[in-house]
C-alpha positions as CSV (number, residue, x, y, z in Angstrom):
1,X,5.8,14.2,-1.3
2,X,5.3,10.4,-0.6
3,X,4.4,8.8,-4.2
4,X,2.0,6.6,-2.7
5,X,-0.2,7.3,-0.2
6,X,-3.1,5.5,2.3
7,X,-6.2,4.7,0.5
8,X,-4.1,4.0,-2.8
9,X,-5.0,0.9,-4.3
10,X,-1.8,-0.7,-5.2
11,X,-0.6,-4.2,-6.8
12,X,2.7,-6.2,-5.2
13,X,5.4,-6.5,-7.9
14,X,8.0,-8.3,-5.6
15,X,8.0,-10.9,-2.8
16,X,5.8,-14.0,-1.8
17,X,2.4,-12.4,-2.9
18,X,3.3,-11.2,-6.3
19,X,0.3,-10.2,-7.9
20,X,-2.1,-9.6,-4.9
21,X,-3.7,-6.0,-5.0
22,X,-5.0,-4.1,-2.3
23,X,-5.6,-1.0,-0.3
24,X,-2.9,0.8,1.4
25,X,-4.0,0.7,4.9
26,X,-1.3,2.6,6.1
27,X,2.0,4.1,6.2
28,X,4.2,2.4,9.1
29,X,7.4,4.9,8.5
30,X,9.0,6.8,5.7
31,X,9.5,3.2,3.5
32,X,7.2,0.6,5.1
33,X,3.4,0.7,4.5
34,X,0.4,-1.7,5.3
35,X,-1.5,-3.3,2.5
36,X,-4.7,-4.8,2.8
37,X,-4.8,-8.6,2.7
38,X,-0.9,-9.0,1.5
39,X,2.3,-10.5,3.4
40,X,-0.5,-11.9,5.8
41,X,1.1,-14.3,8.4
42,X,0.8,-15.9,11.6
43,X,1.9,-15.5,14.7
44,X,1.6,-17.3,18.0
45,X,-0.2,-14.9,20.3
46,X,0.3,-15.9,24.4
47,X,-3.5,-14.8,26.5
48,X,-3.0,-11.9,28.4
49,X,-6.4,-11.7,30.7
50,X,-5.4,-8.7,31.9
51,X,-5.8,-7.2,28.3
52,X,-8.6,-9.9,27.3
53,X,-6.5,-11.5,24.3
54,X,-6.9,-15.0,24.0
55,X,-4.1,-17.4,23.2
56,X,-3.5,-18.8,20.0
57,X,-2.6,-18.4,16.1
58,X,-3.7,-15.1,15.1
59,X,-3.2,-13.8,11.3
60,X,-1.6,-10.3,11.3
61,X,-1.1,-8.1,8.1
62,X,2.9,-7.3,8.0
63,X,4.3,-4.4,6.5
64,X,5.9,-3.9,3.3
65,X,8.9,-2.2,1.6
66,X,7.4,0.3,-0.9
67,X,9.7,-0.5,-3.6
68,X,7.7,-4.0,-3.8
69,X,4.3,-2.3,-4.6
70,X,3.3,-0.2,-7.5
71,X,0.7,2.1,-7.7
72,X,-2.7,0.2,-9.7
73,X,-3.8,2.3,-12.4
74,X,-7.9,1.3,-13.3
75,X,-7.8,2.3,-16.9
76,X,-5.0,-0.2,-18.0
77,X,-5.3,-2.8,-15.3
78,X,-1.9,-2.5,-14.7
79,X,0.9,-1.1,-12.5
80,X,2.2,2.4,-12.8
81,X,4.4,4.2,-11.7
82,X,4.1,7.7,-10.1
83,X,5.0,11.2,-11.7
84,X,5.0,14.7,-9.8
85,X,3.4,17.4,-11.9
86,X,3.2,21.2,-10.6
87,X,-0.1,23.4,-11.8
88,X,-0.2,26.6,-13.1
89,X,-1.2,27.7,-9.5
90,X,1.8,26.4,-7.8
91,X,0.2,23.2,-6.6
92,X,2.1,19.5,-7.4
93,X,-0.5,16.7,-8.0
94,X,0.4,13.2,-9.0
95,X,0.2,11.8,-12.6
96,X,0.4,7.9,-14.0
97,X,3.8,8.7,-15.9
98,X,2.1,6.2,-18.9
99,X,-0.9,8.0,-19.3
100,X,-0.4,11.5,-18.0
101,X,-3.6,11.7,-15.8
102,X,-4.2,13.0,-12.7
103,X,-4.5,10.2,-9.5
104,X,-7.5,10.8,-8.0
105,X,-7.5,11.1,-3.9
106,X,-9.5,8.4,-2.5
């Protein structure tokens, strides 16, 4: 069970943008995911007409190692980390390990 998940809203702990929150836009493989607005950068595009790009300097959102975002938690304002709690009926949910509450899905 992946800790955090797309959708999550989580804060950057490590790295260039240290602070910035956002949306997890997506998971790229097992470790890497996509955050909304962070570890923006720019790349040099070449114009393909065949695909209708057009040249130029294009900002692109770059994955991230997860172990450089924590999950936000609302009702502190700060980062959390991620607990794995089983229910009576057999079904694991995550908890904030601070608080004990269930994270909702988004």
């Amino acid at each position: 069970m992946n800790k955090i998940r797309s959708g999550d809203e989580v804060i950057v702990i490590a790295g260039r943008d240290k602070g910035k929150r956002g949306k997890v836009a997506q998971r790229v493989d097992d470790s890497k995911l996509l955050v909304e607005g962070v570890n923006v950068v720019k790349k040099h595009a070449k114009p393909n007409p065949m695909k209708g790009i057009t040249g130029g300097i294009i900002e692109k959102t770059m994955p991230l190692h997860q172990s450089n975002v924590a999950i936000f938690n609302g009702a502190t304002g700060k980062a959390d980390r991620v607990g794995i709690k089983q229910l009576a009926d057999g079904k694991k949910v995550r908890v904030y390990k601070s608080s004990g509450e269930e994270i909702k899905v988004a």
